[in-house]
N, C-alpha and C positions, 0 to 999 in steps of 0.2 A: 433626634435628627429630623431637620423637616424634611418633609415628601413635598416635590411639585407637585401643585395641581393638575397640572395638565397631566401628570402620570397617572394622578387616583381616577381622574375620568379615565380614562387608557384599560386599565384593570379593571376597576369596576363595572364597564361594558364586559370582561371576561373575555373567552377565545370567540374572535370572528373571523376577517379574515384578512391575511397580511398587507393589501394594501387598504382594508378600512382602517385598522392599523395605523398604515401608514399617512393616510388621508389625515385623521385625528390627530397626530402630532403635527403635523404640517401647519394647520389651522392653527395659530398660538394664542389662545384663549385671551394671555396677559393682556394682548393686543387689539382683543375686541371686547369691548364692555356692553354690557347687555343691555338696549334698550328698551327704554317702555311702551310695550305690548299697545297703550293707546294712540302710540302716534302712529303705529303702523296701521291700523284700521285696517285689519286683516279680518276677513271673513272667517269661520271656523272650515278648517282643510286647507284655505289658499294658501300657497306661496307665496313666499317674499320676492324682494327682487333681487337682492342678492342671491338666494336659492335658485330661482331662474337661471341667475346668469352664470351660476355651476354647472347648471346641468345643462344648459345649451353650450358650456366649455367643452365639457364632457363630451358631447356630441358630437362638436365641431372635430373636436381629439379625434377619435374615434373613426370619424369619414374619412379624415385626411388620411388614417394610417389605413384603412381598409382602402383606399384609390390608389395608395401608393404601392401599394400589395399588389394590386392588378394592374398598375400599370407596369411595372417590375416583372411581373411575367408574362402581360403579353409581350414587352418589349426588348427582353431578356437575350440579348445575341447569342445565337445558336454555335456551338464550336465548329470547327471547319479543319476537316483533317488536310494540314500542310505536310506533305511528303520532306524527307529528308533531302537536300539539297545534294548534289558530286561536291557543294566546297564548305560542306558542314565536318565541327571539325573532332579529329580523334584525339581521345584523352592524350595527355603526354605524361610524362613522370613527373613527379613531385619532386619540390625541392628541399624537401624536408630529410632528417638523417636517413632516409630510407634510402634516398637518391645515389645515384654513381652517377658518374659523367661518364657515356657510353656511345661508341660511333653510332650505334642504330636507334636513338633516341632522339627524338627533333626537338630541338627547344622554343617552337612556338607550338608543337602537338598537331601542327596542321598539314593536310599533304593538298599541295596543289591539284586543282579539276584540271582534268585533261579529255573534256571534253563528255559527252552523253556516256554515262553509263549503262552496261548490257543487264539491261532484268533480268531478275532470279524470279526463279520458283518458288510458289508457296507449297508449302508441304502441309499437309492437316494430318493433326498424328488427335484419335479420340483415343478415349478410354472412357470408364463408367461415369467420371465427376466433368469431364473437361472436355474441349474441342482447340486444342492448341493449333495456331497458324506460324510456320517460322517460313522467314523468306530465306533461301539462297544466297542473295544479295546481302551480303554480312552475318548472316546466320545468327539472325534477328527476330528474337520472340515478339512479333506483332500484334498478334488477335490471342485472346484467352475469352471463352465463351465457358461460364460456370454452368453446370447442365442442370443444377439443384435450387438456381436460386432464379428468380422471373425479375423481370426488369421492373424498375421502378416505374416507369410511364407507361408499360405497354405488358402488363399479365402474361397476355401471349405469349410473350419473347423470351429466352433466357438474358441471365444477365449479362454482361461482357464486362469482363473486368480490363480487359489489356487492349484499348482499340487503338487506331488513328482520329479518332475522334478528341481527344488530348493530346494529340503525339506523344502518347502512351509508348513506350518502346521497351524491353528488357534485351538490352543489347552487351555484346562478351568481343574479346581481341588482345590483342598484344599492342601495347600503346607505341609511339612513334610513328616516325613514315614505314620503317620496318615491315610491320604488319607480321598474319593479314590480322584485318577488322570487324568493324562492322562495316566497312563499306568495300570490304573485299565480296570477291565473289569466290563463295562455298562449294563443293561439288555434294552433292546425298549421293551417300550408297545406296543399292537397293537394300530393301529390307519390307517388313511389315510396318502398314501406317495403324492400326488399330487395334487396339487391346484384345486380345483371341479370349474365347470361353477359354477359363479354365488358368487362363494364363496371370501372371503376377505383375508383370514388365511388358513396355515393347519400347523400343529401342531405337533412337535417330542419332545417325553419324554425317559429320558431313566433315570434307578435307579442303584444308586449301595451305600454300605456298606463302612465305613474305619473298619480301625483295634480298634478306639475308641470307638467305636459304634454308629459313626455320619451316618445318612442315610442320603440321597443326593437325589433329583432329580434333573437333567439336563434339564430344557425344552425351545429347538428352536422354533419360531416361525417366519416362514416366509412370507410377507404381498404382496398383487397384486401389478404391479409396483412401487416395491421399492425394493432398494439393499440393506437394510437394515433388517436384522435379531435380532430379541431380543433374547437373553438369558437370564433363570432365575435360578440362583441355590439355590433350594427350602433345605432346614434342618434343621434335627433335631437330636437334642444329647440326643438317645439310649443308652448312657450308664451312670455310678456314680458318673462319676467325670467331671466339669466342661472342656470345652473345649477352648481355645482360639487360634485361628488359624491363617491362610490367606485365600482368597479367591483368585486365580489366572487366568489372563487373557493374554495369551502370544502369539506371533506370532515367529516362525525360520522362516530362509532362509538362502540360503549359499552363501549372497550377490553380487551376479553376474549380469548383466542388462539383461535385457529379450528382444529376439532374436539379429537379426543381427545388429548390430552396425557401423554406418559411420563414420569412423575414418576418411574422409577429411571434414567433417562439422561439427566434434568435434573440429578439430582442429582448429577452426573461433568461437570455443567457444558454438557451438550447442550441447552441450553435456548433456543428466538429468540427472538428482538424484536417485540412486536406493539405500534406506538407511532407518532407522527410525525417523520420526520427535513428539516431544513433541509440544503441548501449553497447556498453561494455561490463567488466563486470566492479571496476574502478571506482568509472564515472555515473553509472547506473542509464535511466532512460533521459535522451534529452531530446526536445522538438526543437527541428528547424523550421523556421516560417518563412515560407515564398518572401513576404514582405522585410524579413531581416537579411534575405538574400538581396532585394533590391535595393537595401542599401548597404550590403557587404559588410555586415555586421553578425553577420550567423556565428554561432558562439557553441561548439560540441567538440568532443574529442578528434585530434586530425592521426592519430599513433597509436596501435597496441596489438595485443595479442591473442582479444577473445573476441566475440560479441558480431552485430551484424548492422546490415546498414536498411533500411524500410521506406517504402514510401508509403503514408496511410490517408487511406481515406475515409467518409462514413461508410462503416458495416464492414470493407474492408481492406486488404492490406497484399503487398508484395515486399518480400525481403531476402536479400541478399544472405545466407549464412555460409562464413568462410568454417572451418574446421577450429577447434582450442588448439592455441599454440603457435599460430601461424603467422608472423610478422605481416600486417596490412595498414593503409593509410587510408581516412575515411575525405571524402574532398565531396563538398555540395557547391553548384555554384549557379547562377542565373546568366545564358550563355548569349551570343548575341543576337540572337533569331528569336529573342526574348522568352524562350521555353526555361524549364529547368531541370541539372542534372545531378542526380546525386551515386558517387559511384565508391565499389570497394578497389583497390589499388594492391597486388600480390608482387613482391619481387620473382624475379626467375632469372638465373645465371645458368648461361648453357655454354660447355667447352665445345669445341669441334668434336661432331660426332657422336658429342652425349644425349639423351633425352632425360624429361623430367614429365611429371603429371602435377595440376592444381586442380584439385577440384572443390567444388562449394556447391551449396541447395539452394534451390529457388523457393521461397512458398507465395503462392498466389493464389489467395481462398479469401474466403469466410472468417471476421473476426470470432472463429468458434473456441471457446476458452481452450475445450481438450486438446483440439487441431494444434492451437500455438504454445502451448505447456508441451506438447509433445516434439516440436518443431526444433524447439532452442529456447534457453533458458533466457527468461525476460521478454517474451516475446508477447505473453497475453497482457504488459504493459503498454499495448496499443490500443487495447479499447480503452474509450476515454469516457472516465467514470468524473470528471472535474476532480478538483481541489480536495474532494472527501471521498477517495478513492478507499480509503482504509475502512469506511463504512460501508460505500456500495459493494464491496467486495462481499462481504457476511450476506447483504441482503440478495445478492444474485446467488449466493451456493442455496440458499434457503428458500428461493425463488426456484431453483433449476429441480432442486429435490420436490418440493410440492409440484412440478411439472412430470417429475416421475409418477407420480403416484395415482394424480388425474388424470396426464394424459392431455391435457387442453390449460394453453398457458393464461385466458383471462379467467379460468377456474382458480386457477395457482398465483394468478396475483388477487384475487378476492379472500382466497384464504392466508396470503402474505398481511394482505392490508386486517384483518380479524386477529392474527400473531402478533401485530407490531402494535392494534390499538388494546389487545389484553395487557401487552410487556407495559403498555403508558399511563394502565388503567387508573393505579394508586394519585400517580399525574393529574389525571385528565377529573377524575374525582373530586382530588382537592380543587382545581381549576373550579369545574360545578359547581360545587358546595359556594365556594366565596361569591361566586355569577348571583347563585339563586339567592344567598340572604341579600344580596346587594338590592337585588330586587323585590324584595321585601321592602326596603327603608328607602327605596326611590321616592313615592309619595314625601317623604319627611325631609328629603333633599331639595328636595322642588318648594316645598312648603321656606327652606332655608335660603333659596337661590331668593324669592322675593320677599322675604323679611330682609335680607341684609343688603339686596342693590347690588352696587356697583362695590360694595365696603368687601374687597376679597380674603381682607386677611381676618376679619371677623368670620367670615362665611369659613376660612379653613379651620379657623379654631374651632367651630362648631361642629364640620364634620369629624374633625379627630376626636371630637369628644363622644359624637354619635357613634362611630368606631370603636372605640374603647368600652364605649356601653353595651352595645351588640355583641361584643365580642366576635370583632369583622377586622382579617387583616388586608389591607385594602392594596397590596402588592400580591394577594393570591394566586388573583388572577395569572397573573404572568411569570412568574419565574415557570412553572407546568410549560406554559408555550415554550422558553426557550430552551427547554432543556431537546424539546423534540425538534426542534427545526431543524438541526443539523439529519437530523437519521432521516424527515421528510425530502430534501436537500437530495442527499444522496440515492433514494429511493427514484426521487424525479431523473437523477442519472442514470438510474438504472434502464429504467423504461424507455430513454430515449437511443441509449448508446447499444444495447442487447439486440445482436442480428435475432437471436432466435425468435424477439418478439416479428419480425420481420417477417409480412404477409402470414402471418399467425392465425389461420379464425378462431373466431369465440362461439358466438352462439348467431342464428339466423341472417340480419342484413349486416352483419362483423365481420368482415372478410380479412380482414389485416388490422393486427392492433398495434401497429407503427406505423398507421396511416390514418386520418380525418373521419371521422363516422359520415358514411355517406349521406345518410341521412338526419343527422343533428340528435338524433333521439338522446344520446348520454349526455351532451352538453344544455338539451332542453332540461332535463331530467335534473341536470346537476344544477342549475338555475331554480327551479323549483324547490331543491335543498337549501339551496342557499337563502333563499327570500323566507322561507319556515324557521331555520335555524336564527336567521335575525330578527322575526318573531317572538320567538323564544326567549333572546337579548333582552334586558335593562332596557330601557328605553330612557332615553338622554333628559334631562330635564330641560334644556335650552332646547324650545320647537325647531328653531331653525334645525340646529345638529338634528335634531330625530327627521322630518325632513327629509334631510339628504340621505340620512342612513337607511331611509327607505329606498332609496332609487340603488343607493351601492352596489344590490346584489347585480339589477339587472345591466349597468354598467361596468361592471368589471366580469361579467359571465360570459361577454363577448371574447374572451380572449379563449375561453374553452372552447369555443367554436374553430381553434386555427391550431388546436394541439393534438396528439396522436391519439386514438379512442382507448389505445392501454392508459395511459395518463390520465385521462377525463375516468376512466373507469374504477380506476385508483382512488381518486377524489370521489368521486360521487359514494362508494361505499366506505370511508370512511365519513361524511359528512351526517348518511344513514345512521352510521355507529353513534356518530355522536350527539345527533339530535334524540336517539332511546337512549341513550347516556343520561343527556341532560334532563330529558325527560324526567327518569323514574329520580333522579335527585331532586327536580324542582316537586316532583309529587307526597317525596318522602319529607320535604322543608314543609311542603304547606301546611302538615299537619300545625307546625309548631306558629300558625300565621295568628291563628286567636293570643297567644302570649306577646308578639310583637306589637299587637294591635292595643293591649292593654299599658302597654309603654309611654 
């Protein structure tokens, strides 16, 4: 079977790295014929000008992406907490088999402003993990301040998970003009606002009235370590005529990611999710995207009987969990003050004089596996591990346990990244082996490239014949790489998507390994591997190619510079690994170079 040329050079360079790679194929050999060295009148070391004019592409590349990076965040519109409006509007019931036609149901879901609304109270209810704010004024989860986790911009600060700064809201009601809502006003019982020594619970009630005569109690109850909040909407139907409602559980936001965004590690596909995700246990987990909201195309379950409704974002998440069992409608939509709402939907049939209770849990925390394995089933399918989720999955249990053991998580990925290049060794070996005889018989390629010109298909019969003689399969190189990429792949999800790596130290100026090395040292460091490792490499027989593939490492090394120092730190020990890899192979071949040499 013939082999493409342009593959045997591919391989026979052996592993570098995926965009020299990629660079090398790109360049189609068929398409540039080699010319004679005399017409170029090149000095010995100068560059051509076509080499020139790559690497000032390069360059030019390069500037543009780095200005448009800074111009992007200084110029980046800041959010601006827009209060809820008197004539923003309340869920209504759905018209889906869930639905009744019912006098206290409005079928546009909106209640007319009548005028300025009387503020409510904030109420701060703390406990060990959280600093919860609920207003009065619809008895409205506002503010959540995580006590465990510090803000992305500001160390100092803790995080806030739940602000006005998105019009962040986790808002609860009985839908219709009915009520009440969220835009009812609540009354709080007295009670205790802060988790007591000793205590497990503390407890927020708050009551209020519809225009039905349904009375309502609202009761939060929030637990010692745990991000999880119950809600129960306790009622009863005060007044003559039967009631049949909704019970409503909703989250806004005005879909935008939370804080500063690196736009050159998006663009390698490090990019999250900031959006709403359904499961059930049916339909499994499914994302909706702000953007499939704007154009009314959103596509998830709207009916069932298990599962919960989420809005996630990086690191982390708020969701909705009704109880198994419980007939509910899942309804996300993009509303007209341009924010977005994604809510769970409870039936409630109330005769005169009966009451009923709904209750559901809130969780608003930390993507922490145990937190949301313990929360609700399918819940820790929010962290988003990409499309090789079934791999990154093995590699964080194996990551989390070597963090047991150390104690310090850039320990626990050095000794991940030593596990994973032992499991590749037999791989990564063969890979070697084929690199280093290659480079043994490079002289005699080069010697072939100008005995036979521009003649390519003499030039390939002779190296398959050189192959055949050597006993050199010149596809070695590569199959070893592909078998790993997918597990490096998933690996790179790992590190990016894991709160725990978040504000992690390592060792001295390492203060967070989900954030930029303050000071460059791993991405100088990793550059330095990289330019020794290509060293190491075959060296191309076409000067131009060798050349460029000089300058490769330090143009593509710029992008380590704008990824998290767990990532960079990943790469730099294995690149370690595999330059003593390659090493003691190309040490162990050279013995056999006097019998090559006799050939």
């Amino acid at each position: 079977m013939p082999v493409p040329p342009e593959l045997l050079d591919l391989c026979r360079r052996g592993v570098t790295t995926p965009w020299g790679n990629a660079w090398w194929l790109a360049r189609d050999p068929a398409h540039l014929p080699l010319r004679p060295m005399a017409c170029r009148r090149l000095r010995p070391g100068a560059l051509s000008v076509d080499t020139q004019r790559l690497i000032l592409l390069f360059i030019f590349g390069f500037s543009v992406l780095m200005l448009w990076e800074a111009w992007e965040r200084d110029h980046r519109p800041k959010p601006v907490a827009v209060p809820v409006t008197q004539g923003a509007p309340v869920p209504a019931a759905p018209t889906g088999s869930l639905a009744k036609a019912t006098p206290s149901t409005s079928s546009s879901g909106q209640i007319a402003a009548t005028g300025p609304a009387e503020p409510g109270e904030t109420i701060r209810i703390t406990t060990d993990l959280v600093i919860a704010e609920i207003d009065t004024r619809g008895g409205t989860l506002k503010r959540l301040e995580l006590l465990r986790h510090k803000d992305s911009n500001d160390p100092e600060k803790n995080f806030v998970l739940i602000s006005p700064a998105h019009q962040y809201e986790a808002q609860s009601g009985l839908a219709g003009e009915g009520g009440p809502n969220h835009r009812s006003l609540w009354k709080a019982e007295p009670g205790p606002r802060s988790l007591a020594a000793g205590a497990e619970a503390v407890e927020l009630r708050l009551t209020a009235q519809g225009k039905d005569g349904v009375e309502v109690q609202k009761v939060f109850t929030f637990h010692r370590n745990s991000y999880v909040v119950d809600l129960a909407m306790q009622l009863r139907n005060g007044g003559g005529v039967a009631v049949n409602t909704y019970a409503y559980f909703q989250f806004t936001h005005d879909g935008k990611p939370e804080g500063n965004r690196n736009t050159v590690a998006e663009t390698f596909g490090a990019q999250s999710f900031t959006g709403f995700a359904v499961y059930t246990e049916e339909h499994k987990f499914q994302k909706v995207h702000p953007g499939d909201l704007d154009k009314g195309k959103a596509d998830h379950v709207r009916e069932a009987k298990d599962g919960w409704l989420a809005l996630v974002q990086h690191y982390f998440v708020s969701a909705w969990i009704e109880p198994q069992g419980v007939a509910r409608d899942y309804v996300t939509e993009k509303r007209q003050d341009g924010t977005y709402a994604g809510r769970i939907l409870v039936p409630v049939n109330l005769a005169p004089g009966a009451g009923s209770e709904v209750k559901v849990e809130l969780y608003a925390g930390p993507q922490e596996k145990r937190r949301l394995e313990a929360a609700a089933p399918g819940l820790d399918l929010v962290v988003d591990y990409g499309w090789l989720a079934i791999i990154a999955w093995p590699l964080f249990w194996l990551l989390e346990h070597l963090h047991a053991l150390t104690g310090n998580w850039g320990v626990a990925i050095i000794l991940l990244t030593v596990l994973i290049k032992l499991m590749f060794f037999p791989l990564s070996a063969a890979s070697y082996k084929s690199m280093a005889k290659m480079k043994l018989v490079t002289p005699r390629l080069t010697k072939m490239r100008e005995m036979y010109g521009n003649d390519r298909q003499k030039m390939n019969q002779a190296m398959m014949e050189l192959y055949k003689t050597e006993k050199i399969n010149p596809l070695g190189g590569c199959f070893p790489i592909l078998v790993q990429i997918p597990v490096f792949i998933a690996l790179y999800w790992v590190l990016l998507a894991a709160i725990e790596l978040r504000h992690a130290p390592f060792i001295l100026w390492i203060k967070d390994l989900a954030a930029l090395d303050p000071y460059f040292i791993l991405p100088i460091l990793m550059t330095v591997t990289m330019v020794l490792q290509t060293r190491m490499n075959p060296t191309p027989p076409d000067p131009v190619q060798a050349k460029v593939m000089q300058f490769m490492p330090f143009v593509f090394s710029i992008f380590f510079f704008f990824f998290p120092a767990g990532l960079v730190l990943y790469w730099l020990v294995n690149n370690i690994l595999s330059i003593l890899q390659q090493w003691q192979i190309q040490r162990l071949l050279d013995r056999d170079k006097p019998a090559h040499a006799k050939r």
